[in-house]
PDB file of N, CA, C and O in Angstrom, chain B, residues numbered from 101:
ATOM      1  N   UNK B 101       1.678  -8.825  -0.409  1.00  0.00           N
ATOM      2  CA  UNK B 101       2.195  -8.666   0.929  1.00  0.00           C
ATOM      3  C   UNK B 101       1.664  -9.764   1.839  1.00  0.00           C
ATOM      4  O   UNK B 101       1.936  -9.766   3.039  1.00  0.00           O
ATOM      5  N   UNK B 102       1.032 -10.543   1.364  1.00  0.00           N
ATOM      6  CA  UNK B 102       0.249 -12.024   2.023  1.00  0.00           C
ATOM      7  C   UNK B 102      -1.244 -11.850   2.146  1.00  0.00           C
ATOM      8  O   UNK B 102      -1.897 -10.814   2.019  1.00  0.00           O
ATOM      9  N   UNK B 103      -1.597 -12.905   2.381  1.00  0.00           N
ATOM     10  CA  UNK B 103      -3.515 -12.894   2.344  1.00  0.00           C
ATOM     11  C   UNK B 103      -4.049 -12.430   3.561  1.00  0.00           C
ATOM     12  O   UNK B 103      -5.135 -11.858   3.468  1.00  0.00           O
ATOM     13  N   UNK B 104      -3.515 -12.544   4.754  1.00  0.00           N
ATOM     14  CA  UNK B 104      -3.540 -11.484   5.176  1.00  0.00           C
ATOM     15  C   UNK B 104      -4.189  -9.939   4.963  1.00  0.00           C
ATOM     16  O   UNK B 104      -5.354  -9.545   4.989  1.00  0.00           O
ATOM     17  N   UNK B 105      -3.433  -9.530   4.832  1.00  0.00           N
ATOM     18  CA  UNK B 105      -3.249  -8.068   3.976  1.00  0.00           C
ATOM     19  C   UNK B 105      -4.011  -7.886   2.744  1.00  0.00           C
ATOM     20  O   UNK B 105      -4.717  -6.887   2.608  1.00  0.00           O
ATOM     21  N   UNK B 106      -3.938  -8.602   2.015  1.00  0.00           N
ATOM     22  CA  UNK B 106      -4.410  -8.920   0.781  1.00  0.00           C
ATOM     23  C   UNK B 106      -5.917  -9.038   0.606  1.00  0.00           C
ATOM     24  O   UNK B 106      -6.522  -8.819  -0.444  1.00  0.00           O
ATOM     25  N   UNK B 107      -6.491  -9.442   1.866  1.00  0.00           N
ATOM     26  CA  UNK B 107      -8.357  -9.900   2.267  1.00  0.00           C
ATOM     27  C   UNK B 107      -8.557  -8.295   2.663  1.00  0.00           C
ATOM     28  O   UNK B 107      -9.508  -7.765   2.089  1.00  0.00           O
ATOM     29  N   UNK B 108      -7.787  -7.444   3.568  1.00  0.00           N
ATOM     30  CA  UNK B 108      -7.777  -6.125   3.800  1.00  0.00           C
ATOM     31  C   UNK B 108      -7.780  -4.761   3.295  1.00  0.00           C
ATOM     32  O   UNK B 108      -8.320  -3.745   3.732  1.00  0.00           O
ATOM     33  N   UNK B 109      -6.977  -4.994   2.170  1.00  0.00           N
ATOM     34  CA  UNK B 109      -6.786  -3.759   1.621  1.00  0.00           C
ATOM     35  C   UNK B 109      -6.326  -3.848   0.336  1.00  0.00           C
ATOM     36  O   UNK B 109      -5.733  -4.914   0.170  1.00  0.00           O
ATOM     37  N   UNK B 110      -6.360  -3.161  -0.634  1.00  0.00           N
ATOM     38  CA  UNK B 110      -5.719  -3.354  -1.683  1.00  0.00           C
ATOM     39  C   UNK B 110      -5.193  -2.089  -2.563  1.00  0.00           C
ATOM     40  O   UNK B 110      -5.482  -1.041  -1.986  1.00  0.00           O
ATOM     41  N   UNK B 111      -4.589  -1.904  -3.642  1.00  0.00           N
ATOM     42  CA  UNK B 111      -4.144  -0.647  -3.953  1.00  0.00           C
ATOM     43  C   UNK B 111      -5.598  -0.396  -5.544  1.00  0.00           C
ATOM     44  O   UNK B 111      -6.109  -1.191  -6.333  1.00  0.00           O
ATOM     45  N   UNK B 112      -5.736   1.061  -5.323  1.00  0.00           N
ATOM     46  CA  UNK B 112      -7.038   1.532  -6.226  1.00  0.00           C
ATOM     47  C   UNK B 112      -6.264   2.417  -7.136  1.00  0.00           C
ATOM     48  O   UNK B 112      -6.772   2.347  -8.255  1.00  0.00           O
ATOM     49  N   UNK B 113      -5.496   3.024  -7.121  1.00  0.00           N
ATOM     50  CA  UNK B 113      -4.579   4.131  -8.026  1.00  0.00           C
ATOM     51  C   UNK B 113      -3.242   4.443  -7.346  1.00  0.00           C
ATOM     52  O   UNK B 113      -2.775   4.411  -6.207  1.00  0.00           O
ATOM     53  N   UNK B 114      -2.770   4.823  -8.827  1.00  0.00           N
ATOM     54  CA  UNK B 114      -1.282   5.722  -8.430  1.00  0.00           C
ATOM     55  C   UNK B 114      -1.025   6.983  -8.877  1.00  0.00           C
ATOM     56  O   UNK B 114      -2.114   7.454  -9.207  1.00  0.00           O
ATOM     57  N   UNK B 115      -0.137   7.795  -9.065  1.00  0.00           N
ATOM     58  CA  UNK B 115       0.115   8.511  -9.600  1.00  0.00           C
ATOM     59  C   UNK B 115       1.408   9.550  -8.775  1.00  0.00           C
ATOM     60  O   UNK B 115       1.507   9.952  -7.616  1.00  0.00           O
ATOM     61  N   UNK B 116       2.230   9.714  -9.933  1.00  0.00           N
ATOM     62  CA  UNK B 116       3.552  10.003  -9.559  1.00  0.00           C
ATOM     63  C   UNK B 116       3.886   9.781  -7.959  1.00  0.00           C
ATOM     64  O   UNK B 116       3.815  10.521  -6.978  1.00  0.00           O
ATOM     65  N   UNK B 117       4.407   7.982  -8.228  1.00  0.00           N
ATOM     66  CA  UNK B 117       4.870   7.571  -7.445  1.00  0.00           C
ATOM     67  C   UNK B 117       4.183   7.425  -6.113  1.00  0.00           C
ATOM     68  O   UNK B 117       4.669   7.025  -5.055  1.00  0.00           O
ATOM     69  N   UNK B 118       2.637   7.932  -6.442  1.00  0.00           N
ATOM     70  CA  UNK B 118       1.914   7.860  -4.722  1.00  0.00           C
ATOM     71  C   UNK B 118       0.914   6.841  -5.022  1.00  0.00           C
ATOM     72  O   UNK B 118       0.067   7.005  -5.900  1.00  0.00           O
ATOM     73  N   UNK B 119       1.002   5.774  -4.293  1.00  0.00           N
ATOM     74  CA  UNK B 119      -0.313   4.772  -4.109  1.00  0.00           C
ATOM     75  C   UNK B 119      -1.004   4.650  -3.514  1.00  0.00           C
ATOM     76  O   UNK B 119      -0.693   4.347  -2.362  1.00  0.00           O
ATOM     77  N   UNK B 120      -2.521   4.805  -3.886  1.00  0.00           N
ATOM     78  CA  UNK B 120      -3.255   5.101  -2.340  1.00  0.00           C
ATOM     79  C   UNK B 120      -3.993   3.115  -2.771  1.00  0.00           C
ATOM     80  O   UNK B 120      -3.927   2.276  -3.669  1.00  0.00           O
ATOM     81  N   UNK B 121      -4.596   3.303  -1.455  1.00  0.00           N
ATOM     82  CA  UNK B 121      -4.774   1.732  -1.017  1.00  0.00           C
ATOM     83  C   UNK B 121      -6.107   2.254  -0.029  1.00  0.00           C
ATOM     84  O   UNK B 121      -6.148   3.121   0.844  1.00  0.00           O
ATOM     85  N   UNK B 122      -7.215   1.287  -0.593  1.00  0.00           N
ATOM     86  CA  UNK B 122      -8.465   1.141   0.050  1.00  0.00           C
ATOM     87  C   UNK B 122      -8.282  -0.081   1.087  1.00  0.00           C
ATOM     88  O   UNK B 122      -7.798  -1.157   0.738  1.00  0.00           O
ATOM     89  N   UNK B 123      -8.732   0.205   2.441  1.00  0.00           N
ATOM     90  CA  UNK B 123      -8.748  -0.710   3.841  1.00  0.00           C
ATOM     91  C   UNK B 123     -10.019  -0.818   4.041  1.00  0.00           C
ATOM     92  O   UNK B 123     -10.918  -0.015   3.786  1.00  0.00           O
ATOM     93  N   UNK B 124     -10.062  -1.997   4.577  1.00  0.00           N
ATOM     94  CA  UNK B 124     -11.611  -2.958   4.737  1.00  0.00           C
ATOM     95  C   UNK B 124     -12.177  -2.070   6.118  1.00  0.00           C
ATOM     96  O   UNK B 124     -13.328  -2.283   6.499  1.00  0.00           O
ATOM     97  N   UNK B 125     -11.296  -1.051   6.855  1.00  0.00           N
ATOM     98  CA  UNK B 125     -11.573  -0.207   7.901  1.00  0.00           C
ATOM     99  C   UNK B 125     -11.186   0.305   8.238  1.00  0.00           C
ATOM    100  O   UNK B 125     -10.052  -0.019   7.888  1.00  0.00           O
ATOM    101  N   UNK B 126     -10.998   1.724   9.261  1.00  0.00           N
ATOM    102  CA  UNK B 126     -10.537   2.245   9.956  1.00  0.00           C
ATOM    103  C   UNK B 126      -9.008   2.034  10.601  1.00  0.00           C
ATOM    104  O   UNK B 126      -8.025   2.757  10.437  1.00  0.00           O
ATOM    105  N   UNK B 127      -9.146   0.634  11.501  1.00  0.00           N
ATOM    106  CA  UNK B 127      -8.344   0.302  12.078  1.00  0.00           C
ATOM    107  C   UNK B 127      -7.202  -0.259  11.374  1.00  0.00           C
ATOM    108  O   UNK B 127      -6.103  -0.076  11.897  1.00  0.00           O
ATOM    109  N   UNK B 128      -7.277  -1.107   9.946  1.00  0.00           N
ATOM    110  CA  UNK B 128      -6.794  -1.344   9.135  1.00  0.00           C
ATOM    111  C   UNK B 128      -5.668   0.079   8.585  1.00  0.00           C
ATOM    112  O   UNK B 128      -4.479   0.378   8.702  1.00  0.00           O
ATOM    113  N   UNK B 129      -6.712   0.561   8.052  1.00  0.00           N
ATOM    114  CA  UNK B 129      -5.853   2.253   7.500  1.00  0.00           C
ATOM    115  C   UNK B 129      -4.776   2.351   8.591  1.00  0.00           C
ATOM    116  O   UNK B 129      -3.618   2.038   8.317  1.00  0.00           O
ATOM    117  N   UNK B 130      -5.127   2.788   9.860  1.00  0.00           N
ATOM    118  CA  UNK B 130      -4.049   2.745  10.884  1.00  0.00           C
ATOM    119  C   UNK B 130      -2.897   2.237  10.903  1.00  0.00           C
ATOM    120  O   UNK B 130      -1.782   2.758  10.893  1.00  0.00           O
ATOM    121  N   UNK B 131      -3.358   0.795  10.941  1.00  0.00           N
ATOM    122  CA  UNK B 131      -2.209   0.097  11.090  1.00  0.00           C
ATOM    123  C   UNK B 131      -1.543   0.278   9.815  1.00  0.00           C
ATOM    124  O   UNK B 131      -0.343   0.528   9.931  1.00  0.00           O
ATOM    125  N   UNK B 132      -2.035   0.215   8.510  1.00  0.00           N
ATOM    126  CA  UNK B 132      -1.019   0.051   7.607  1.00  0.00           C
ATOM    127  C   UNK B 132      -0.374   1.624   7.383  1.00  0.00           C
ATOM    128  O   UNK B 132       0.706   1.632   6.791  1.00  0.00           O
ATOM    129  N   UNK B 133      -0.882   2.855   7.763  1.00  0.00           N
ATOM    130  CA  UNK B 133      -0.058   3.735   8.259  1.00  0.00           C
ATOM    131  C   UNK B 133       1.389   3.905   8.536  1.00  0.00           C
ATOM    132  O   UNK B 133       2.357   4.479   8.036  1.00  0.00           O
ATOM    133  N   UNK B 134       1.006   2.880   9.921  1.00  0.00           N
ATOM    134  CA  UNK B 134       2.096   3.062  10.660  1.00  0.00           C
ATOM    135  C   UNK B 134       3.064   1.900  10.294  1.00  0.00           C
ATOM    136  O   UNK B 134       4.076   1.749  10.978  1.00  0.00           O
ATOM    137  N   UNK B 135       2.800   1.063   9.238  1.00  0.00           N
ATOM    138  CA  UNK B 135       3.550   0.182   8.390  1.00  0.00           C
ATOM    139  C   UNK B 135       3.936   0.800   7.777  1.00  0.00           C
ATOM    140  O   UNK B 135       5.098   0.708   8.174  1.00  0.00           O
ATOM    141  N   UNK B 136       3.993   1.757   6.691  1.00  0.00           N
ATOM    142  CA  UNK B 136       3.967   2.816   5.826  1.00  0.00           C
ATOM    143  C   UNK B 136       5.623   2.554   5.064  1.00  0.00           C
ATOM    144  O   UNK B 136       5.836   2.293   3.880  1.00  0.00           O
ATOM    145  N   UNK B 137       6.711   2.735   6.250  1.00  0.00           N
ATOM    146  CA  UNK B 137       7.781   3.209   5.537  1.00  0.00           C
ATOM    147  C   UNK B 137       7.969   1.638   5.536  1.00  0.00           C
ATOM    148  O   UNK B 137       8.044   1.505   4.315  1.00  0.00           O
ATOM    149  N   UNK B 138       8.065   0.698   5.898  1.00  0.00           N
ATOM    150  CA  UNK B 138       8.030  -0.711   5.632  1.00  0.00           C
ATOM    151  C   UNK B 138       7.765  -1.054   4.207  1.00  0.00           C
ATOM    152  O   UNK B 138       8.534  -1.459   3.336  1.00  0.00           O
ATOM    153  N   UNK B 139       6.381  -0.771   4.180  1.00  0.00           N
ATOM    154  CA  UNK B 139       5.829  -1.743   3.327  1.00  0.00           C
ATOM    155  C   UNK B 139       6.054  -0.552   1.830  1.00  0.00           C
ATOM    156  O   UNK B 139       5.810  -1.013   0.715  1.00  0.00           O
ATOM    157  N   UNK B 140       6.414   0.599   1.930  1.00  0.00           N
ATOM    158  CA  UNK B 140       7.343   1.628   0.431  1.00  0.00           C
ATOM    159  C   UNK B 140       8.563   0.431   0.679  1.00  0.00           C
ATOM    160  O   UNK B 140       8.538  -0.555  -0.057  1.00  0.00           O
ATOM    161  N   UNK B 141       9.267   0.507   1.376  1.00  0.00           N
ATOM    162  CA  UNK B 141      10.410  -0.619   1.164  1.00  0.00           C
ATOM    163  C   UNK B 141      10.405  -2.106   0.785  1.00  0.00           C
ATOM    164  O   UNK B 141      11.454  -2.737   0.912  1.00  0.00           O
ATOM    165  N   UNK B 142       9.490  -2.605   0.408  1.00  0.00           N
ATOM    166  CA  UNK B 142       9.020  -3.570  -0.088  1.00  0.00           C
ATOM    167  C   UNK B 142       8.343  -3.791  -0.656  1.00  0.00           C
ATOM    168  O   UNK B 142       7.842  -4.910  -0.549  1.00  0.00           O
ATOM    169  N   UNK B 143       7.803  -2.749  -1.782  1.00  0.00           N
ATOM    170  CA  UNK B 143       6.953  -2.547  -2.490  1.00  0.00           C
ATOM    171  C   UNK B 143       7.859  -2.454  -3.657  1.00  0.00           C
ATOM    172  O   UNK B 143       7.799  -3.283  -4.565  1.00  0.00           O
ATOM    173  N   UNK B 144       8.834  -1.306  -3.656  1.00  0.00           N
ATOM    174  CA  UNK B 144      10.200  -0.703  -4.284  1.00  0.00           C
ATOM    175  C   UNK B 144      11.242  -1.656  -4.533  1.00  0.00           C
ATOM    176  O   UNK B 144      12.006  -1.505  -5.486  1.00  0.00           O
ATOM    177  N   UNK B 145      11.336  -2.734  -3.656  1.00  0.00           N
ATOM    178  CA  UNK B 145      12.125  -3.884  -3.637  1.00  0.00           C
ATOM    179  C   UNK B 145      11.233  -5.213  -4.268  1.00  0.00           C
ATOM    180  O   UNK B 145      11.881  -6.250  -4.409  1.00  0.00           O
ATOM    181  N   UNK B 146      10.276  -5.227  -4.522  1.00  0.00           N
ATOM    182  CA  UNK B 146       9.706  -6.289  -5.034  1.00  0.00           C
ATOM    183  C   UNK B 146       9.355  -5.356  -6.681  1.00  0.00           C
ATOM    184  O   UNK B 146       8.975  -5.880  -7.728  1.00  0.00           O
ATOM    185  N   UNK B 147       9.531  -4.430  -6.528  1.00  0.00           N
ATOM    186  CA  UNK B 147       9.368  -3.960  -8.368  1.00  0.00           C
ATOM    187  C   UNK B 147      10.695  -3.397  -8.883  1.00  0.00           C
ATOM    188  O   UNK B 147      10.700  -2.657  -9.868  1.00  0.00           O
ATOM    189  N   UNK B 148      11.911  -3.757  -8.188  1.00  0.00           N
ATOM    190  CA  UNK B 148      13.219  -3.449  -8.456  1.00  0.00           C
ATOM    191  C   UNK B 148      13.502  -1.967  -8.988  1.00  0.00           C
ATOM    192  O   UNK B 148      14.198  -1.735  -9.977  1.00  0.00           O
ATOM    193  N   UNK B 149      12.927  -1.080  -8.274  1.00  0.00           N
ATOM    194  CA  UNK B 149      13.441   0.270  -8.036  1.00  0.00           C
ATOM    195  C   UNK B 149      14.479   0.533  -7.217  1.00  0.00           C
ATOM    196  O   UNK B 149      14.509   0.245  -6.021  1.00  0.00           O
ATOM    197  N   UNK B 150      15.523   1.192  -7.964  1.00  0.00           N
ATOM    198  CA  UNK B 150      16.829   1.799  -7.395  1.00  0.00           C
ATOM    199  C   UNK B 150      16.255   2.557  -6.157  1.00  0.00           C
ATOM    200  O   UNK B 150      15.079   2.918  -6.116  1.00  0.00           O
ATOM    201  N   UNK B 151      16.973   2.735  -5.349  1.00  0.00           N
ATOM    202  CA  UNK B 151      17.164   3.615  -4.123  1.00  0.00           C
ATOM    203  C   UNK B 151      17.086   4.812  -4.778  1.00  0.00           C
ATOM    204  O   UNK B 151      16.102   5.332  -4.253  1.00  0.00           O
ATOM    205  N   UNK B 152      17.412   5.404  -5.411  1.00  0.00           N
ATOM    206  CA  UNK B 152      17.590   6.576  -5.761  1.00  0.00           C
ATOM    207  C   UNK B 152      16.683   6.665  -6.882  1.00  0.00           C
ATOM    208  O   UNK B 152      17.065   7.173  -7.936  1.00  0.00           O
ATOM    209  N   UNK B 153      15.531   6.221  -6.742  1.00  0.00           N
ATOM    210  CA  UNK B 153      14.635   6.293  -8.179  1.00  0.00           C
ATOM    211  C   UNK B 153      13.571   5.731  -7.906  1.00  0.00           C
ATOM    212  O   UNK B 153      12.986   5.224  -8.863  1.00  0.00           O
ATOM    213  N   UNK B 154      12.928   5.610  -6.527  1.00  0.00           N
ATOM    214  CA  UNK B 154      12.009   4.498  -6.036  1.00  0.00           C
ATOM    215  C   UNK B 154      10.508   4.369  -7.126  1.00  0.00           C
ATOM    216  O   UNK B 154      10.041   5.357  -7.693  1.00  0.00           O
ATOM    217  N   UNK B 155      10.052   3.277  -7.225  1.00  0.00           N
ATOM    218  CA  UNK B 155       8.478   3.456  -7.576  1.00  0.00           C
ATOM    219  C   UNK B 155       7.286   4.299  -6.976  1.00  0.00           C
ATOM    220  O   UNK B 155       6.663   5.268  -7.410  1.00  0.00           O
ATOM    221  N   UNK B 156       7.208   3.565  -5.819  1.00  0.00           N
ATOM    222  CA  UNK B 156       6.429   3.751  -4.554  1.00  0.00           C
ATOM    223  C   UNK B 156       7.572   5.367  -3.645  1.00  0.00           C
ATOM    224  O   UNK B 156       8.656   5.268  -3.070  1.00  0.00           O
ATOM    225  N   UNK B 157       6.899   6.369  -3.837  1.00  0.00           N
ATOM    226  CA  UNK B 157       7.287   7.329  -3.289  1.00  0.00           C
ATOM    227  C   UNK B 157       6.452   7.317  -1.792  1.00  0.00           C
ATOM    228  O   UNK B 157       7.040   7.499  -0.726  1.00  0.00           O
ATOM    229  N   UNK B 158       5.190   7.106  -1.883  1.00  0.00           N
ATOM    230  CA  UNK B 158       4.065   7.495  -0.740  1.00  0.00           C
ATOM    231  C   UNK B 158       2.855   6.563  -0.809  1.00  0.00           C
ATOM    232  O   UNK B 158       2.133   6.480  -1.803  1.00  0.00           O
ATOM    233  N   UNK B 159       2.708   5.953   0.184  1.00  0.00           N
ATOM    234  CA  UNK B 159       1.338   5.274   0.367  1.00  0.00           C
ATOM    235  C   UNK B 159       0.111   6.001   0.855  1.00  0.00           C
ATOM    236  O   UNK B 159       0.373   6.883   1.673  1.00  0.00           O
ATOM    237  N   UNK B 160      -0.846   5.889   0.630  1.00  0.00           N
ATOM    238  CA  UNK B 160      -2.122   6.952   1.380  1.00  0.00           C
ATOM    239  C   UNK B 160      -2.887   5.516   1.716  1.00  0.00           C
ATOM    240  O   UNK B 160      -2.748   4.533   0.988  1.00  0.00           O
ATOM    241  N   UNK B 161      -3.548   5.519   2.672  1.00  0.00           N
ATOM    242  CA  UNK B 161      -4.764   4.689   2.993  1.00  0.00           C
ATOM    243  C   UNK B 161      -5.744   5.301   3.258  1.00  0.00           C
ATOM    244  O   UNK B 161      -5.686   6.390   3.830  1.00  0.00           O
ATOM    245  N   UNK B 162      -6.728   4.799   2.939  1.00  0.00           N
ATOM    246  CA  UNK B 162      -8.196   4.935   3.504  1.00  0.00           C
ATOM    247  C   UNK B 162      -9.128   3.919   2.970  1.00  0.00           C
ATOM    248  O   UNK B 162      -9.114   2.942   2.221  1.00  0.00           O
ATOM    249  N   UNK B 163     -10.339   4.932   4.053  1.00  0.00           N
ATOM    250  CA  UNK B 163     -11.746   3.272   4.168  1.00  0.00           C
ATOM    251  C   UNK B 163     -12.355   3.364   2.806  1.00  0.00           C
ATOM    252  O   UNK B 163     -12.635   4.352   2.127  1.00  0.00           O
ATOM    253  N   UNK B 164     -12.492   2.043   2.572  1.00  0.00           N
ATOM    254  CA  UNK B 164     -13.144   1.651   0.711  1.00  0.00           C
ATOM    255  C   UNK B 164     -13.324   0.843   0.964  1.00  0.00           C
ATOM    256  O   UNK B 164     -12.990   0.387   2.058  1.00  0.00           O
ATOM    257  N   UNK B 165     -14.279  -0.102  -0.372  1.00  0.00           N
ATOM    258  CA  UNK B 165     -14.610  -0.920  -1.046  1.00  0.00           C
ATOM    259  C   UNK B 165     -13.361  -1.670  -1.287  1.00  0.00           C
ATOM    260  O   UNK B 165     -12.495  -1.253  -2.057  1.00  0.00           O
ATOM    261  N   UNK B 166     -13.227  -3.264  -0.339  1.00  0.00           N
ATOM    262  CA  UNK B 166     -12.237  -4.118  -0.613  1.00  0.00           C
ATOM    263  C   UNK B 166     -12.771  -5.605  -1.332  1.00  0.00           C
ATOM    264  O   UNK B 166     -13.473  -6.492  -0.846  1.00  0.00           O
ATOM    265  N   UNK B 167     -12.131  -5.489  -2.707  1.00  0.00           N
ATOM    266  CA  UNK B 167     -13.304  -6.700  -3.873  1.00  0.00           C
ATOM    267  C   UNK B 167     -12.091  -8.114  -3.156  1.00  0.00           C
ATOM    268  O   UNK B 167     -10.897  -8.114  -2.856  1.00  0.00           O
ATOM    269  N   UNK B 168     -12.927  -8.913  -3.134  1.00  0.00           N
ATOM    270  CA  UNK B 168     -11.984  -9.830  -3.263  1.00  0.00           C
ATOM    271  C   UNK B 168     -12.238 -11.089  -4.991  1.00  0.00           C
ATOM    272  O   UNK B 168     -13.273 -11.303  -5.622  1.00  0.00           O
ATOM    273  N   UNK B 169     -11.013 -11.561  -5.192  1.00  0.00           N
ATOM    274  CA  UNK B 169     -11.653 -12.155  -6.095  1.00  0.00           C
ATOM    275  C   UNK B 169     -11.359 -13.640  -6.500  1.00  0.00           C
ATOM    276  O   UNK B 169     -12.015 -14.178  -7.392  1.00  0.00           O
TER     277      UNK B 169
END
């Protein structure tokens, strides 16, 4: 989603269709929150899931451990 984003947060697990994603903070989690239905739509579109069959059902955020590498 760019380096940006990428220095911020990153995804730690999935499972049926829910990805949760560790944020470098608080304010981070927030915002990508309220990004939420955005960034399922471009998540789903960059792993070529049908509309009707998405990958990415649900994002969760919260504060974690962000590795960079």
């Amino acid at each position: 989603m760019g380096p940006a984003l990428s220095a911020e947060a990153q995804p730690i697990s999935e499972r049926a269709g829910v990805l949760s994603v560790a944020c470098s903070s608080s304010v981070w989690a927030q915002e990508l929150e309220l990004m939420g239905p955005e960034l399922t739509e471009r998540l789903n579109a960059a792993l070529g899931a049908a509309d009707g069959a998405p990958a990415v059902r649900e994002l969760r955020f919260r504060v974690g451990s962000v590795t960079h590498s």
